[in-house]
N, C-alpha and C positions, 0 to 999 in steps of 0.2 A: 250784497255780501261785502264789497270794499268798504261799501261806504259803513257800514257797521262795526268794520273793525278797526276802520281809521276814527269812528266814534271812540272805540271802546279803548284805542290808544291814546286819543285827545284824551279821556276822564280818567285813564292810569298816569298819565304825566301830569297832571293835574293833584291828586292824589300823593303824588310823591315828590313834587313840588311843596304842599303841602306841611307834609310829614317833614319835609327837609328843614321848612321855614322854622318852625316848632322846635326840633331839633336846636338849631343853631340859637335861635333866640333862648330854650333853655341854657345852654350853653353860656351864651352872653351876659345872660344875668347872674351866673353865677358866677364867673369873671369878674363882672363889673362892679359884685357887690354895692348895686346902690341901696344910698340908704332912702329910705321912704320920710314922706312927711307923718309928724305925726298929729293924727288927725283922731275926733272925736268918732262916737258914734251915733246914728241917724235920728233915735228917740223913738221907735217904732211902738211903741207901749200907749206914746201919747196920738196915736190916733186912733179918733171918733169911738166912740161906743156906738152912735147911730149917726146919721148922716141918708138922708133925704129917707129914701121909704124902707133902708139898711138899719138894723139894730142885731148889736150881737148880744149874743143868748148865753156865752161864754168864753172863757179861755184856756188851753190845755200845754201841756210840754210834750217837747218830742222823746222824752226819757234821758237818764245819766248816760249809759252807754252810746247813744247815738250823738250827744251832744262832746261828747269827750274824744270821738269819733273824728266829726266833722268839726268842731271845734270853732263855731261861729262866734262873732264876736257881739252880736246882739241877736234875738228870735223872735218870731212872735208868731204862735199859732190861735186863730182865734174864728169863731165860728159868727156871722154872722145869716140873718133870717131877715128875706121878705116881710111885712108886716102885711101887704095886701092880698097875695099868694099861698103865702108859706113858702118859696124857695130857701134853699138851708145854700149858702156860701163857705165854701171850709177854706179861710184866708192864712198861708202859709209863707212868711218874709225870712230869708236867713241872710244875716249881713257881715262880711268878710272883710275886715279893713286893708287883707294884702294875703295876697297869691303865691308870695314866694316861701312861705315856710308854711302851708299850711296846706290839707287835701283841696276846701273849696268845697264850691256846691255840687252837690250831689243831685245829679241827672233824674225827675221822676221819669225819664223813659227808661233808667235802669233800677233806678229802686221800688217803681208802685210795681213791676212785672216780678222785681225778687221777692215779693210779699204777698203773691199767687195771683196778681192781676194779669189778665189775658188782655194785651192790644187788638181793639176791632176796626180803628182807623184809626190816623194821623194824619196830619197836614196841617202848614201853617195860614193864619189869618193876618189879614194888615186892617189894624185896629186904628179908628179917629181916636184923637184925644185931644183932651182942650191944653193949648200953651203948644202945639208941636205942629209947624206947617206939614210934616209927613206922619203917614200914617204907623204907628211903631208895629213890627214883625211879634206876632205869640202863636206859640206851640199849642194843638187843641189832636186833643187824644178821646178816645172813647177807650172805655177800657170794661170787662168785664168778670168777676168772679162769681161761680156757681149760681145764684138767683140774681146778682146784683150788678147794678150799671152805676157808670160813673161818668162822668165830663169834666177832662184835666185841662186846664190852659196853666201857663206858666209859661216864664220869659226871663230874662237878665237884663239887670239894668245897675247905673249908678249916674252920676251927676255928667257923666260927657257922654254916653250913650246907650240905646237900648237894643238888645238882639236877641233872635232866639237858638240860632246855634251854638252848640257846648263850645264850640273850637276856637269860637270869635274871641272869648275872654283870654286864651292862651296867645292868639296873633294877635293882639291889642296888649300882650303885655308888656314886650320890652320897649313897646313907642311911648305909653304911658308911661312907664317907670322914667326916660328920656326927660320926655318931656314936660311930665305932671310929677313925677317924683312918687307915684302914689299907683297901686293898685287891687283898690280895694271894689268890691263886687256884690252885687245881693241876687238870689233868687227867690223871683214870687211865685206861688202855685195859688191855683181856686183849684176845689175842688168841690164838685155838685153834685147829689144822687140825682140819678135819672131816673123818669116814669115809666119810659117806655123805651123801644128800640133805637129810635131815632131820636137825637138833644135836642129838636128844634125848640120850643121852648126854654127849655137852659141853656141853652148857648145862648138867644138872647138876651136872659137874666145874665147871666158869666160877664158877656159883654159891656152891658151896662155897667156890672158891678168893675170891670176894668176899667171904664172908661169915667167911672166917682175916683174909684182909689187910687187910681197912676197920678194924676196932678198933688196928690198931697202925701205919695212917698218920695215925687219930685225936688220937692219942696223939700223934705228931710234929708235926702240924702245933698242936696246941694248945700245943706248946713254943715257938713262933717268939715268940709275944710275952713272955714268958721271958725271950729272950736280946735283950731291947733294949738299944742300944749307944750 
């Protein structure tokens, strides 16, 4: 029983420690009014139509309203399909050149739930990738509406690192802005219909398909400071 509560007050101090750091670095930034570099955007349009046994079937928008919303500074929804399968990939990049005046990405842990999707698990995965001696952190959700199953991965990433906690882009902000000048941000989602109750097969697929397209959004987003203007 102590030792539960001396848990429960390690993960409250923790918490508010937290909350504090957030806090004060908003704070800072708006003080310090730095200004930012100003930097290009990543080129996400210019990747692959297909790529190894990947070919997309299309491309769609996330509509006016949601885009005037969040207000990204480049997007790219696009649907990519198996050729040998048929798995269907629903490839989702929204790229944010800076945090400080702007909402940001929009969390699918809260916006696929606000659009009548039911969470049936969560938990994150440490994914290989080529170009990264560690293996990068993504969010993998199962999620479920009325007859229909889904498999969400999605993560955050830009040119100095990648993570999949929402809170990381807010505590990484006032050190960036310091010492990069720059805090600009992208969120990627897959999104996969499932067969059946269980993703094993599409998490699979998902995974592969992360581990073709992370190296050459790598690659993009490490050109934005490149094209400074």
């Amino acid at each position: 029983m102590a030792r539960s509560k001396h848990l429960l007050s390690k993960r409250y101090g923790i918490l508010v420690a937290g909350c504090l750091i957030l806090v004060l670095q908003a704070s800072a930034s708006r003080m310090l009014k730095i200004d930012e570099q100003k930097i290009g955007i990543p080129g996400l349009h210019s990747l692959p139509w297909q790529f190894g046994k990947w070919k997309a079937s299309g491309e769609g928008s996330i509509g006016e309203d949601i885009t005037a919303y969040l207000k990204p500074d480049e997007y790219i929804l696009r649907d990519y399909v198996d050729g040998q399968n048929g798995t269907a990939v629903s490839l989702f990049v929204a790229y944010f050149k800076s945090l400080q005046n702007v909402y940001g990405p929009h969390s699918p842990k809260i916006c696929l739930p606000g659009a009548g999707w039911l969470v049936t698990s969560e938990k994150i995965d440490n994914v290989s990738v080529a170009g990264r001696t560690e293996a990068i952190p993504v969010n993998e959700f199962t999620m479920e509406k009325s007859d229909a199953r889904i498999l969400v991965l999605y993560w955050y990433q830009n040119d100095r690192d990648t993570w999949a906690q929402e809170f990381h882009a807010k505590l990484r902000l006032l050190p960036d802005l310091i010492r990069y000048r720059r805090s600009d941000v992208s969120l990627v989602r897959l999104v996969t219909p499932m067969r059946g109750a269980v993703p094993k097969d599409e998490l699979a697929e998902s995974l592969e398909f992360t581990r073709r397209v992370y190296p050459m959004l790598s690659e993009r987003f490490a050109s934005v400071a490149r094209q400074q203007r």
